[in-house]
C-alpha positions in Angstrom: 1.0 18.9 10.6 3.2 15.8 10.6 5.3 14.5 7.5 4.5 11.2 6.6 5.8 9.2 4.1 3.8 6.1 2.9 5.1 3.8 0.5 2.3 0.6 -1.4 3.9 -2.7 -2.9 3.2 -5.2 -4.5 6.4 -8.0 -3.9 5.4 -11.0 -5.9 5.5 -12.8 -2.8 9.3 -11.9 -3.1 10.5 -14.7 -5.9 11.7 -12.1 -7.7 15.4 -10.4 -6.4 14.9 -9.0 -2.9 18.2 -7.6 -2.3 16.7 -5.3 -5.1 13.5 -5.3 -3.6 14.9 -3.9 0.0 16.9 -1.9 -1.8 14.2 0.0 -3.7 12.4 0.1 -0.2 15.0 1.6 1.5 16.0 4.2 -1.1 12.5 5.6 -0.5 13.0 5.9 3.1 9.0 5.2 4.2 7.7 5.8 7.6 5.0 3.2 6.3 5.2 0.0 3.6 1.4 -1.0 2.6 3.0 -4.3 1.3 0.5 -6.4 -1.6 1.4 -10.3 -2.6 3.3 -10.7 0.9 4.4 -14.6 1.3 1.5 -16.4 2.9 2.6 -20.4 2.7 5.9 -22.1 4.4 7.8 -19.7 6.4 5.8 -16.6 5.5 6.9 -14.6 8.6 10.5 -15.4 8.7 10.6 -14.2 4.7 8.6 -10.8 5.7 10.7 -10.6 8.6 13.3 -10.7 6.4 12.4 -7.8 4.5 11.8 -5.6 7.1 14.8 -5.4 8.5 16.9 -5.5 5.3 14.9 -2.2 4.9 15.7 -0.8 8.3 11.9 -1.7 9.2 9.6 -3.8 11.1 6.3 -5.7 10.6 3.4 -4.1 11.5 0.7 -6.3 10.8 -0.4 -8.7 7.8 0.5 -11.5 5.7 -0.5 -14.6 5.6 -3.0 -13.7 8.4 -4.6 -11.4 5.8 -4.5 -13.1 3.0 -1.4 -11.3 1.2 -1.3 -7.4 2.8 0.7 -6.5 5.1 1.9 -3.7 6.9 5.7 -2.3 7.5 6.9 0.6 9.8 10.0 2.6 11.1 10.5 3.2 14.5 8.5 6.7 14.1 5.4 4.8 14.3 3.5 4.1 17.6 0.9 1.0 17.5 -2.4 1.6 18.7 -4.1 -1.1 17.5 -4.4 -3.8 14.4 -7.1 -5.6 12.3 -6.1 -8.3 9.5 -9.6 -8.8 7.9 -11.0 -11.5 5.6 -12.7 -10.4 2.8 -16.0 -13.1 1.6 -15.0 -15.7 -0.8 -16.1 -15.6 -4.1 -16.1 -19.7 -5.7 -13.1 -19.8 -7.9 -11.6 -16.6 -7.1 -8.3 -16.2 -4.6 -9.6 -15.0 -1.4 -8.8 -11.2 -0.4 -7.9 -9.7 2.7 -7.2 -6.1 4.6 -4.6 -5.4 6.9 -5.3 -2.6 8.8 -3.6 -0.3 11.9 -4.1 2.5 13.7 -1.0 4.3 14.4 0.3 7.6 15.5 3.5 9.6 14.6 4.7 12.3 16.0 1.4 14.4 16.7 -1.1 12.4 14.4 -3.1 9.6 14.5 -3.5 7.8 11.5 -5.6 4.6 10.3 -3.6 2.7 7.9 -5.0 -0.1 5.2 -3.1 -1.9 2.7 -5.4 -4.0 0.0 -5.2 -5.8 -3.0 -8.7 -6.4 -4.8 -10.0 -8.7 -6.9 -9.7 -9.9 -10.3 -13.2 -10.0 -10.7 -15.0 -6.5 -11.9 -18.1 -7.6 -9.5 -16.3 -8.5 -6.9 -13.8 -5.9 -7.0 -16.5 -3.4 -6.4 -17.7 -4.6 -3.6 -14.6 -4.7 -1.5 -13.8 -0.9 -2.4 -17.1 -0.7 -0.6 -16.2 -2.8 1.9 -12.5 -0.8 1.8 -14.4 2.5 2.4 -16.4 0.8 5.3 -13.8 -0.3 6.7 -12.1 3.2 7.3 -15.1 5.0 8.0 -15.5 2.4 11.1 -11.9 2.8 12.6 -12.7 5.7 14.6 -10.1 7.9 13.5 -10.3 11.7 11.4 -7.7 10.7 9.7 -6.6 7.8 7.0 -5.2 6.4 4.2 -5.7 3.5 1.7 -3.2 1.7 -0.2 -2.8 -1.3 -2.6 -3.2 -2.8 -5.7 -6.4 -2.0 -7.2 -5.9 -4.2 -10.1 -8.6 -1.5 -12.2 -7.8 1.8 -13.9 -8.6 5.2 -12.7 -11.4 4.8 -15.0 -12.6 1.8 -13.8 -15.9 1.1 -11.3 -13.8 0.4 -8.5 -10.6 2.9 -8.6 -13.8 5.8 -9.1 -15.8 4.4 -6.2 -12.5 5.1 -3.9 -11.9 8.0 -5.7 -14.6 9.9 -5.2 -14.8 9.7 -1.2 -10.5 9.4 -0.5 -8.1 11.8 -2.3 -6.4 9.8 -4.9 -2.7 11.1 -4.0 -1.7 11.0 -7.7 -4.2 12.9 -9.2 -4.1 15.4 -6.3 -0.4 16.0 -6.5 1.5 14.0 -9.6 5.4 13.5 -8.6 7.5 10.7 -10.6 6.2 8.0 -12.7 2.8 8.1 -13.2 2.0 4.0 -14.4 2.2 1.2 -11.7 2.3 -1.9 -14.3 4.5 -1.7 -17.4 4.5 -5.7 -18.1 1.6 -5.6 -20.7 1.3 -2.3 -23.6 -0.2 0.2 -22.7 1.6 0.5 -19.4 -1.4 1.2 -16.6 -1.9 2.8 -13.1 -3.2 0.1 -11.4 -1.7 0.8 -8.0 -2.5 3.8 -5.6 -2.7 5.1 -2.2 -5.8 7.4 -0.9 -5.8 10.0 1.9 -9.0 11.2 4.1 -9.7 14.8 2.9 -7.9 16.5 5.5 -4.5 14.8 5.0 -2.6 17.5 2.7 -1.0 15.4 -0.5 2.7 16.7 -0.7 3.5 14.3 -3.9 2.6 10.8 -5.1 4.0 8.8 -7.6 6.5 6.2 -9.0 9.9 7.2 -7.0 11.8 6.9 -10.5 14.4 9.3 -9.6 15.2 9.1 -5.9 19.1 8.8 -5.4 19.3 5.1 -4.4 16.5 4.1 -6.8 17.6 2.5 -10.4 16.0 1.3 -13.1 17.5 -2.0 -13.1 16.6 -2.7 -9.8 12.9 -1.6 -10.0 12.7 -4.2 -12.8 14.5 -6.9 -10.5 12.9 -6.0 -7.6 9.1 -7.5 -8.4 6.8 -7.1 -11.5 4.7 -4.0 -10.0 6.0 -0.5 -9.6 5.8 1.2 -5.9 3.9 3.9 -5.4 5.4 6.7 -2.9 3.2 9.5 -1.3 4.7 12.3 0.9 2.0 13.6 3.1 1.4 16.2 6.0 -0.8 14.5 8.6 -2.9 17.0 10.6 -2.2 16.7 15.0 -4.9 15.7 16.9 
């Protein structure tokens, strides 16, 4: 098994404090960043670029190029391969996207997808559909799934995931449990999924990491991060 730490985002297209932001990022310590709401207009690479490496990381993959995911790394992880997809445009919604990776650390091989769906309960649906046919056709055992999911565990779309991928909270709760605390009552409406055979170590809200305060989370962006620690089986 290989230790993998895998840390999903949403940045607010970083208008918010990102000093805090990197901060927050770093204090975590990922091997992998499944970024949401990544700049995607003027200058989107140099301000992701920026990131990275005020986090002591690099860019994988994503952006603009995928319509707002993206995908971060440390030096642990080797590139195989990447994929930014474009979702199908719904009239009058914003159009959606997939970045997507195959990667291995250490021993393990691991596809990688960072997501942010829709708005739109219909639509929503459908790209957790298209999420989960996504992984199944990157020819790997092993996976995970990240994002915002902008629905509730209860909701069509988080239960759809749910019930093929291991939600990583529900399988092992660690930290804050609720993702958006701008609206009452605060909600989980960011998560990351495993394949089955990926053993969940912990998930959460890092809340108490040495590094990590309060006043920066709130600086940092107007989502909370969700931080999974995860034993990857070798190939």
């Amino acid at each position: 098994m290989v230790p993998v730490k895998v840390l999903s985002y949403n940045i607010r297209s970083m208008r918010d404090d990102t000093d805090a932001l990197a901060r927050v990022i770093s204090a975590c310590a990922p091997d992998l960043v499944l970024v949401q709401e990544a700049p995607r207009f003027f200058r989107w690479r140099k301000k992701l670029a920026r990131l990275a490496s005020a986090s002591d990381l690099v860019i994988l993959t994503g952006g603009g190029t995928a319509a707002g995911p993206a995908i971060l790394c440390n030096l642990r992880a080797t590139v195989e391969r990447t994929e930014d997809i474009l979702l199908p445009l719904t009239p009058g919604q914003h159009r959606r996207g997939f970045a997507t990776a195959v990667v291995r650390i250490g021993g393990a091989r691991l596809g990688v997808l960072s997501c942010h769906l829709s708005l739109q309960q219909d639509e929503r649906y459908d790209q957790a559909g298209a999420l989960l046919d996504r992984l199944a056709g990157m020819g790997v055992e092993h996976a995970i799934a990240g994002g915002d999911v902008n629905d509730r565990p209860t909701g069509r779309a988080f239960t759809r995931l749910a019930a093929n991928l291991q939600d990583c909270w529900a399988t092992s709760p660690t930290g804050g449990e609720h993702t958006w605390t701008r609206s009452e009552p605060p909600q989980r409406i960011d998560a990351v999924f495993a394949t089955k055979g990926i053993e969940v170590l912990g998930c959460g809200v890092p809340l108490d990491l040495p590094g990590i305060t309060g006043t920066d989370l709130r600086a940092a962006t107007d989502h909370l991060p969700v931080l999974a620690t995860l034993n990857v089986p070798t190939d």
